[in-house]
C-alpha positions in Angstrom: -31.1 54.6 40.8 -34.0 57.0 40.4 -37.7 56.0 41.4 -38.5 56.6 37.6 -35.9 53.9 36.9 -37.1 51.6 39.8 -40.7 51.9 39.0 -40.0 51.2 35.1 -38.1 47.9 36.2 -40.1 46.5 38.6 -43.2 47.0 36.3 -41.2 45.5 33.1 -40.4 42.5 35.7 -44.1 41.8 37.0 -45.8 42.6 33.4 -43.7 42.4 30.4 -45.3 44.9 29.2 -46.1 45.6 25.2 -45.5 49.1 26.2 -45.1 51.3 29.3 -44.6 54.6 29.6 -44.0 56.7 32.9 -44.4 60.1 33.2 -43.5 62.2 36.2 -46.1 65.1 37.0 -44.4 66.0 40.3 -43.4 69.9 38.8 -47.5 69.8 38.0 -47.8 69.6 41.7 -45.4 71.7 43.5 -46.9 73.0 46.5 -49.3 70.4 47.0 -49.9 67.8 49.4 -47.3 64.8 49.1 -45.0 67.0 46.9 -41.3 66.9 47.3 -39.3 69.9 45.7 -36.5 67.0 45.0 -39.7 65.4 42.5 -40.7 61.8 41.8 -43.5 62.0 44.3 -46.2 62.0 41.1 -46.5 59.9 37.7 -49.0 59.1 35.0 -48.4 55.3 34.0 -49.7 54.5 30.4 -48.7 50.6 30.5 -50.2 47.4 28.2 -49.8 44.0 28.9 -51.3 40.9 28.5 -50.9 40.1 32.1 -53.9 42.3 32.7 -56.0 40.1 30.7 -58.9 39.2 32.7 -58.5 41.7 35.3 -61.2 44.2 36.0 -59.6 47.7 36.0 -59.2 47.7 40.0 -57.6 44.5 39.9 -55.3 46.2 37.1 -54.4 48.7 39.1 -54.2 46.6 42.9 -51.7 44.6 41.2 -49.6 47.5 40.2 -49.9 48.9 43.3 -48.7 45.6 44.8 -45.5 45.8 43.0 -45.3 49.3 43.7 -46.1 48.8 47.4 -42.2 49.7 48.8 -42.2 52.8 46.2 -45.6 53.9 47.7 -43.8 53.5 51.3 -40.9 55.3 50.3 -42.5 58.4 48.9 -44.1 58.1 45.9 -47.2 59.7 46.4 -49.5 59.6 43.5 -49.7 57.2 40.4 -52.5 58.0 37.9 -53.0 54.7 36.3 -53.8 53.7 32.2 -53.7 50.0 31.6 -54.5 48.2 29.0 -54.4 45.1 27.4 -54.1 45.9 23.3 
């Protein structure tokens, strides 16, 4: 399974999200500092849920980087976060 695939189902688990949409940047970055020239190391997340309800916009994003933690360990290397709640 891809991390693009992983990442979309363990966000869709934790949130049920109204919409999510995952973007991978890693060609963007090619050369860089935590790039891989296999890809997946860099995303843009445009995600809204209701879970987020509440949340400040660092609490948003700790708790997707909670559920992200192993992808984070494993070589994902940057995730440029947009959540929302509507």
């Amino acid at each position: 399974m891809s991390r693009h695939a992983r990442i979309t189902a363990a966000l869709q688990a934790a949130f049920s999200p109204k919409s999510l949409k995952l973007i991978d940047d890693s060609a963007k970055h090619h050369g860089h500092a935590g790039a891989s020239p296999a890809g997946e190391t860099h995303y843009t997340l445009h995600i809204t849920a209701e879970a987020f309800k509440g949340m400040s916009r660092v609490q948003a994003h700790q708790a997707i980087y909670s559920v992200l933690d192993s992808e984070f360990k494993s070589g994902l290397h940057a995730l440029a976060i947009h959540a929302t709640t509507e």
